[in-house]
N, C-alpha and C positions, 0 to 999 in steps of 0.2 A: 807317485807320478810327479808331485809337487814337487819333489826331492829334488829327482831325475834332470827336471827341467830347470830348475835354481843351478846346479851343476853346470848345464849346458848353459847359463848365462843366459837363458830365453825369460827370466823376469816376471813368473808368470803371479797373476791375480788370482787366489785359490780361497774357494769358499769348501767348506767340510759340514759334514754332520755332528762329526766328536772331536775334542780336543787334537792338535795334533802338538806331538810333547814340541818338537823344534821348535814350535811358535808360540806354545802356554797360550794358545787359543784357535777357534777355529776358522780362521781366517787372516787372510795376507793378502796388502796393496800391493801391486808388482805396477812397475811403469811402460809395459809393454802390450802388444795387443793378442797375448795369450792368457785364456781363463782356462784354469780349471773346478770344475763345480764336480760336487758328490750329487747325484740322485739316482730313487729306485728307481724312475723308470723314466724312457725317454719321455712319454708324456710329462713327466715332473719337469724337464730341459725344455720340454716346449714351451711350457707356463712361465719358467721362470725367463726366460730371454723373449718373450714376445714382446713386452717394452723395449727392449734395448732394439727386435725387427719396427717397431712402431716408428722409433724416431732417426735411424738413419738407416741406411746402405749395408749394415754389417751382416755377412755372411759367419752362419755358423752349424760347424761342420760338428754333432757328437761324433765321441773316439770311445766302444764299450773297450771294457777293462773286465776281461775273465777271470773268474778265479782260478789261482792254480789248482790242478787235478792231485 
């Protein structure tokens, strides 16, 4: 998905679980106001971004990501 959106020139901030090889680690600043985060479950998404609902206005939308069948 990080990939996908570096392509589209949408800049994205990308936090991971495991190494990702393009970056020799797991994570990337992007200058834009697209994150993408790795977690197992939405509750994990809710924990990690309820500081960022704490201190301003930001709206954020999870997008699951199914495995192929």
């Amino acid at each position: 998905m990080a990939t996908i959106m570096e392509i589209g020139n949408y800049d994205p901030t990308v936090f991971n679980g495991g190494i990702i090889n393009s970056y020799s680690k797991n994570n990337r600043y992007g200058r834009s106001n697209w994150m993408i985060v790795e977690a197992e479950t939405f509750e994990a998404i809710d924990e990690m971004f309820e500081p960022i609902r704490a201190m301003s206005d930001a709206v954020i939308n999870p997008v699951m990501a199914l495995p192929a069948s």
